[in-house]
VOBA-1610 file (N, C-alpha, C; in pm, whole numbers, padded with zeros to 5 digits, always signed):
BEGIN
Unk+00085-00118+00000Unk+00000+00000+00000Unk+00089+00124+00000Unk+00030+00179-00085Unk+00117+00292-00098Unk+00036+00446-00034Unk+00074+00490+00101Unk-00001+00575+00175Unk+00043+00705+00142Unk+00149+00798+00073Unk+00123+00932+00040Unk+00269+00910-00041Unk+00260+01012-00117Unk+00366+01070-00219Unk+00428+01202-00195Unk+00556+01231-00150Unk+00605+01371-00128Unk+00726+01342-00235Unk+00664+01469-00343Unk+00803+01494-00420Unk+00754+01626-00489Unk+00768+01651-00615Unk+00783+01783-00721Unk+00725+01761-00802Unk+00549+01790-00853Unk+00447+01824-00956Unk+00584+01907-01092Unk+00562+01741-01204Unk+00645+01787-01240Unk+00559+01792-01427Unk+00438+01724-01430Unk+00329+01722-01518Unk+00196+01746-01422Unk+00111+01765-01508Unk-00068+01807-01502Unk-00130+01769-01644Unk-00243+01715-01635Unk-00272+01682-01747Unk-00453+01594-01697Unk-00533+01647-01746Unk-00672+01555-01749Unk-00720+01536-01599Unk-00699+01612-01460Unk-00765+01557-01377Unk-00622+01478-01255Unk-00520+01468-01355Unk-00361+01399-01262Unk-00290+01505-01268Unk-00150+01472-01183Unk-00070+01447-01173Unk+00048+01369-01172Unk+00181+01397-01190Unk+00260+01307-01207Unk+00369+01397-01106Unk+00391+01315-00996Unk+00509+01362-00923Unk+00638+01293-00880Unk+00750+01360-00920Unk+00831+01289-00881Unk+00916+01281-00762Unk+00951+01144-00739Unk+00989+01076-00627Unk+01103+01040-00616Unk+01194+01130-00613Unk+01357+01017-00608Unk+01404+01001-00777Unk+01343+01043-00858Unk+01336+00996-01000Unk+01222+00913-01035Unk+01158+00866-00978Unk+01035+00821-00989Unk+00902+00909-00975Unk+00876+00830-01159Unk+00740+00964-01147Unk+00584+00908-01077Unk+00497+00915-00999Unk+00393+00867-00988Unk+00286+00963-01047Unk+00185+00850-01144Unk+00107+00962-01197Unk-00041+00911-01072Unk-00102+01084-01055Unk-00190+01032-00901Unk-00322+01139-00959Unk-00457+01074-00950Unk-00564+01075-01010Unk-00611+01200-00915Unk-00632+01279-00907Unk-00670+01407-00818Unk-00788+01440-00849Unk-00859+01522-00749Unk-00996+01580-00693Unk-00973+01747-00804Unk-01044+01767-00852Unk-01047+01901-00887Unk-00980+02055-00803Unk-01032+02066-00679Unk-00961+02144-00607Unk-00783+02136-00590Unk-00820+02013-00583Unk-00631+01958-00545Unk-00552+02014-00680Unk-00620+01958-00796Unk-00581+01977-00935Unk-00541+02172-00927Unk-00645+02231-00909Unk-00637+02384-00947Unk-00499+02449-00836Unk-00498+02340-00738Unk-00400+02396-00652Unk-00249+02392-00642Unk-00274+02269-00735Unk-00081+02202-00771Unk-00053+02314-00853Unk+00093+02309-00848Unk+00159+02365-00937Unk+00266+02330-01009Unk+00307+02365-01097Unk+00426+02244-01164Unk+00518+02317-01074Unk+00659+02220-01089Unk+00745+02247-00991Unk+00791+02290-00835Unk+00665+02249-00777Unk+00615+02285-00626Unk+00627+02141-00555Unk+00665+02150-00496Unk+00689+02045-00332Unk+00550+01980-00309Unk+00544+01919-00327Unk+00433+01842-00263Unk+00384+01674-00177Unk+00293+01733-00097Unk+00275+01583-00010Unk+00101+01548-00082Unk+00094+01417-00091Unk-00057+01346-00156Unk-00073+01224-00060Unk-00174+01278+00022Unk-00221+01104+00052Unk-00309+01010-00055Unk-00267+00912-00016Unk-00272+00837-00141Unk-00380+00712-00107Unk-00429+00684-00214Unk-00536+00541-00203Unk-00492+00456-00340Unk-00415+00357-00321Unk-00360+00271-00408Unk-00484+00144-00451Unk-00535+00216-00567Unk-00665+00134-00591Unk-00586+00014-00704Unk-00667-00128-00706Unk-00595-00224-00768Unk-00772-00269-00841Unk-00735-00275-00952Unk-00846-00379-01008Unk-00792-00463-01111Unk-00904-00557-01206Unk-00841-00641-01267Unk-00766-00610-01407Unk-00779-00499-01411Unk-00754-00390-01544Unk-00665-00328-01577Unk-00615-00262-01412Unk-00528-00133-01378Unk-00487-00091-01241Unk-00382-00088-01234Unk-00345-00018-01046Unk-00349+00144-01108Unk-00405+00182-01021Unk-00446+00380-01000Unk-00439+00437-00883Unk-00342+00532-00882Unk-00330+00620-00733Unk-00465+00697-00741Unk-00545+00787-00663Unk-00566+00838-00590Unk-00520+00964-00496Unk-00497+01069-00489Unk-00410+01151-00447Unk-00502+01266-00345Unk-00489+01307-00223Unk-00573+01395-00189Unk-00464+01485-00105Unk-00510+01614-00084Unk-00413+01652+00017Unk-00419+01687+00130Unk-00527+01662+00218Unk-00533+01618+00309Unk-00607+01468+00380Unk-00563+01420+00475Unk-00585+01320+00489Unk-00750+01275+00541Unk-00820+01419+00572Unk-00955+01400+00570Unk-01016+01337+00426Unk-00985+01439+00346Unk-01053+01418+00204Unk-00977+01266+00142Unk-00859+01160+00195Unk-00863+01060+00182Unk-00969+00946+00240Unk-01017+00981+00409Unk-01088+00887+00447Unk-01231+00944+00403Unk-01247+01072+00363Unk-01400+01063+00288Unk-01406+00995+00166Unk-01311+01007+00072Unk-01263+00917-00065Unk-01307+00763+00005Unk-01231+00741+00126Unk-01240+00548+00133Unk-01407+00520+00193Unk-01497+00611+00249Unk-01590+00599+00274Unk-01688+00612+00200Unk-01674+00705+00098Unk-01752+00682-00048Unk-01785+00570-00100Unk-01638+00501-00151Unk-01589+00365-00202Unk-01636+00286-00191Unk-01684+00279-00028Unk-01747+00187+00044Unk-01940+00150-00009Unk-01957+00265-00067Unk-02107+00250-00106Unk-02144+00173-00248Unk-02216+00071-00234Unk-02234-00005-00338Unk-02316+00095-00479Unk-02201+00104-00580Unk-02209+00145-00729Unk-02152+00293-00727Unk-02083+00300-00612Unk-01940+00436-00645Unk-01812+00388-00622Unk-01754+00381-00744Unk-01639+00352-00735Unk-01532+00482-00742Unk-01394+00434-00744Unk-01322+00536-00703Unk-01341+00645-00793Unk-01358+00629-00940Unk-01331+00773-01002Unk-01498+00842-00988Unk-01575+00791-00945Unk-01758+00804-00872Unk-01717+00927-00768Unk-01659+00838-00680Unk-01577+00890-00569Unk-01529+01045-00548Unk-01407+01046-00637Unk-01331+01154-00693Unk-01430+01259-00763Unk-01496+01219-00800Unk-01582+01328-00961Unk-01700+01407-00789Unk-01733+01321-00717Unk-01797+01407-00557Unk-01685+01441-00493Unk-01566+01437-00421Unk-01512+01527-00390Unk-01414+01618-00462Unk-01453+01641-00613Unk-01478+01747-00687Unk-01554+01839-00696Unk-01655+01824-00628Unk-01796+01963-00616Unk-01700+02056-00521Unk-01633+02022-00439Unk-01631+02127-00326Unk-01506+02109-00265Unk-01459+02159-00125Unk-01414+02074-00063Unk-01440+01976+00028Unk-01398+01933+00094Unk-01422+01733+00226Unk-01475+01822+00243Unk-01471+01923+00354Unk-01592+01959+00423Unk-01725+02045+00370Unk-01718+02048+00289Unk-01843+02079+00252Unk-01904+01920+00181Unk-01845+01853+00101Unk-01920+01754+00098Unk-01943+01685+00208Unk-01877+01656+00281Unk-01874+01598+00410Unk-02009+01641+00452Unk-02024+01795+00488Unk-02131+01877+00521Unk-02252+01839+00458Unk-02234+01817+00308Unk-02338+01725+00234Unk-02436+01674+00251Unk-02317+01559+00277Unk-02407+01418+00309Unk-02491+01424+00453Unk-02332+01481+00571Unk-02410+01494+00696Unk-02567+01570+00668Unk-02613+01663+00597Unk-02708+01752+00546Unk-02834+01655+00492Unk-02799+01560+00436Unk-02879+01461+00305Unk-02930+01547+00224Unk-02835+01626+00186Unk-02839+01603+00049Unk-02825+01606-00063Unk-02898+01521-00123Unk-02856+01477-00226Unk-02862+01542-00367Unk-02906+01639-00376Unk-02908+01701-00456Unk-02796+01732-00517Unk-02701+01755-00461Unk-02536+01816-00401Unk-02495+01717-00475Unk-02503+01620-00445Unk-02412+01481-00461Unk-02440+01471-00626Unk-02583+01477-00648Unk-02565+01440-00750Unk-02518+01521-00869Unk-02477+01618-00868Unk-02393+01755-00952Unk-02235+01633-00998Unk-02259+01558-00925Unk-02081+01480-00961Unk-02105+01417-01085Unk-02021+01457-01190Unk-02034+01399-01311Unk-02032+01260-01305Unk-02113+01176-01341Unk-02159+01052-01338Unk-02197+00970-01232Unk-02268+01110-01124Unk-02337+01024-01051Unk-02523+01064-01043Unk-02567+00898-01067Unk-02688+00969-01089Unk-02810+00957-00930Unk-02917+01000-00940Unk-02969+01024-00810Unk-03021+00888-00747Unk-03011+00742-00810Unk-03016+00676-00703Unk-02861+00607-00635Unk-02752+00673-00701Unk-02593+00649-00667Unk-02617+00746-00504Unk-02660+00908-00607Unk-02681+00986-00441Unk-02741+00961-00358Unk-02844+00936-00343Unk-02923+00916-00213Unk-02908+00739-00164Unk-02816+00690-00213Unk-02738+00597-00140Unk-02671+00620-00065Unk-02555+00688-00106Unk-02417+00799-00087Unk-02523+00851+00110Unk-02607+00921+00064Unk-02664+01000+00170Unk-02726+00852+00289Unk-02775+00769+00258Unk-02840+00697+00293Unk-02717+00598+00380Unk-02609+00548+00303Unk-02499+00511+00370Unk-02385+00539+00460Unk-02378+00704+00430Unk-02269+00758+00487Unk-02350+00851+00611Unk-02474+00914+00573Unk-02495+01009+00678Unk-02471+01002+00799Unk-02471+00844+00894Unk-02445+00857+00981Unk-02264+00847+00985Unk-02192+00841+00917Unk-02060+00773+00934Unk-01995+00920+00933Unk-02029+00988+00873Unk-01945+01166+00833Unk-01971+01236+00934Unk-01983+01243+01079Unk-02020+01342+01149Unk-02146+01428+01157Unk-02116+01522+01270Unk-02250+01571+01222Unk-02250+01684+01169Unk-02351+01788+01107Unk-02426+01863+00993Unk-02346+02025+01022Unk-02296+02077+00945Unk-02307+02233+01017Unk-02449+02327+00963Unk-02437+02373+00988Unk-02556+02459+00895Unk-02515+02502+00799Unk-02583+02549+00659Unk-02570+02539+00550Unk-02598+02715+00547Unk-02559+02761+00482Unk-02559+02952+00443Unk-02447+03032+00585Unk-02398+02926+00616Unk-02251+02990+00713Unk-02139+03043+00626Unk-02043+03134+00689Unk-01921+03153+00618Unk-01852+03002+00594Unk-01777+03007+00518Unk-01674+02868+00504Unk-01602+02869+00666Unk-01567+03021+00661Unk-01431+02988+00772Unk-01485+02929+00921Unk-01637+02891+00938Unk-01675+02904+01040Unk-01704+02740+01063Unk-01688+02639+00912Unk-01680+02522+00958Unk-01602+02429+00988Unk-01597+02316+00982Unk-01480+02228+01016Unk-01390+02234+00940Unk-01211+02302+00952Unk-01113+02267+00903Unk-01079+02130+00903Unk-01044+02102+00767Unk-01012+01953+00769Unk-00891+01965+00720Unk-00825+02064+00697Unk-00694+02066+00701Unk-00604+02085+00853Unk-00703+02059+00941Unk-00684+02114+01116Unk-00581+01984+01162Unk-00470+02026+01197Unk-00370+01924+01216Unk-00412+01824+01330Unk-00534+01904+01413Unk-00565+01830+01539Unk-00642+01727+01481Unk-00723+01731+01425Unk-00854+01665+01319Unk-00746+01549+01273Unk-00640+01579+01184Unk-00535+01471+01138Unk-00499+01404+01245Unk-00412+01483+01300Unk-00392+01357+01445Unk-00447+01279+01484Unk-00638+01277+01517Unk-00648+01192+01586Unk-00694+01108+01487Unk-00714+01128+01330Unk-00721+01015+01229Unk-00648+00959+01221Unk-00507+01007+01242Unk-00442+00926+01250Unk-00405+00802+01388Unk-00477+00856+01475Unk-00433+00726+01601Unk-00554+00643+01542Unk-00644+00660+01490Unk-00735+00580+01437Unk-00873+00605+01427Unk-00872+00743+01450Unk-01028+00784+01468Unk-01107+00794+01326Unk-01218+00779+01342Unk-01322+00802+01201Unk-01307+00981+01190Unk-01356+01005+01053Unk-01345+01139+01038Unk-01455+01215+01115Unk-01561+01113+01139Unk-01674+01162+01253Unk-01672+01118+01392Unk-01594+01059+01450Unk-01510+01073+01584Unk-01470+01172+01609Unk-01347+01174+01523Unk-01274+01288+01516Unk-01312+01445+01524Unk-01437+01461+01436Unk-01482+01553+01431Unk-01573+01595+01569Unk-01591+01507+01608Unk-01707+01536+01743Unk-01630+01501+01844Unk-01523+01453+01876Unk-01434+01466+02003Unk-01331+01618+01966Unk-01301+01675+01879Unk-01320+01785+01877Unk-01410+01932+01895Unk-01508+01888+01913Unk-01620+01961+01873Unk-01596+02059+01998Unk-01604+02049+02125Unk-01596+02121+02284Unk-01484+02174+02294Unk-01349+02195+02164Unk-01218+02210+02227Unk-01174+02332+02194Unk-01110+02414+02234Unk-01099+02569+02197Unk-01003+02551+02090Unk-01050+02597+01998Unk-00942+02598+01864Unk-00825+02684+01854Unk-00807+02786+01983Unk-00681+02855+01964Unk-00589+02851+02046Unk-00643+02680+02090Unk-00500+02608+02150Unk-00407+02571+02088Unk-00280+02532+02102Unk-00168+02465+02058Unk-00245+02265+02035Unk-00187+02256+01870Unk-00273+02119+01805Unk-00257+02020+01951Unk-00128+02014+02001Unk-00090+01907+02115Unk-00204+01955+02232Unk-00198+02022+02264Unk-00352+02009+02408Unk-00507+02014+02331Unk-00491+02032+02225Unk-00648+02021+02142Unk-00646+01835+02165Unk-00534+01784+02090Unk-00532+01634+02084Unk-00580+01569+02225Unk-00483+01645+02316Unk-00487+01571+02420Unk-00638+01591+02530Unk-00727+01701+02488Unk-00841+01722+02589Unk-00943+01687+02437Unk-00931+01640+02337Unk-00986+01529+02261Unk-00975+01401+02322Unk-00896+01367+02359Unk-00835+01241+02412Unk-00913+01166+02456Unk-00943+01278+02588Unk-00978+01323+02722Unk-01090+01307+02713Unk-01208+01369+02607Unk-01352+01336+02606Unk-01433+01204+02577
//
């Protein structure tokens, strides 16, 4: 398994990237946002979802590690597959789709090029409870869940769901230092 790629956007082309690694190029299937944000010759880290089928191995590339476990929770819904997947967290960013689904709905979902409305209200029907819960919808952006929030990463990474995570955060003053956010997350 191949879990993230740090090297130098050194092509763009259709929706990828190709970055290289040591001399090794990996070409990595990207989300639209991610896409508008690379730049050729820029440093970069991609978490990665090393998809295998009987056809083709395909990276997957996100850049933060939220918008990877919303990618693997998509996946998970019977008749979205990964580029299904990708083409929804192309509408927006994780947290607003995230916000989405928590929302139901589906309307949203189904704007993803080739997904049609009984793919979405699966999507909604499967995940709503798994994504956390809802913010309200006509808020500023800056006022919802960072999922680029290093605290949010951390505790995905000890193993939390992105809706764990998100709700053992929820009580914690955000203009703590990430290490006592983690740790009075911990704590709840």
């Amino acid at each position: 398994m191949i879990a993230h790629v740090a090297g130098v956007v050194v092509e763009k082309f259709a929706g990828a990237v190709i970055v290289d690694v040591g001399g090794v190029g990996y070409e990595v299937q990207v989300a639209l946002g991610d896409y508008e944000a690379l730049r050729l010759e820029e440093k970069v880290k991609l978490y990665t979802y090393h998809h295998v089928s009987e056809n083709a191995e395909n990276l997957y590339g996100f850049s933060s590690l939220a918008a990877k476990k919303l990618f693997e929770l998509l996946i998970t819904v019977q008749g979205v597959g990964p580029k299904a997947a990708l083409a929804i967290l192309s509408l927006g960013t994780a947290e607003q789709v995230r916000n989405a689904v928590a929302n139901g709905d589906a309307a949203y979902v189904t704007g993803a090029s080739g997904v049609g409305k009984k793919s979405a209200d699966r999507v909604i029907v499967d995940l709503k409870d798994k994504v956390g819960l809802p913010t309200k919808y006509d808020i500023p952006v800056q006022t919802e869940l960072d999922t680029s929030d290093e605290a949010l990463e951390a505790l995905m990474a000890l193993g939390y769901t992105l809706a764990d995570a998100s709700k053992a955060l929820e009580g914690v003053d955000s203009s703590l230092p990430t290490a006592q956010r983690v740790t009075r997350a911990l704590r709840s």
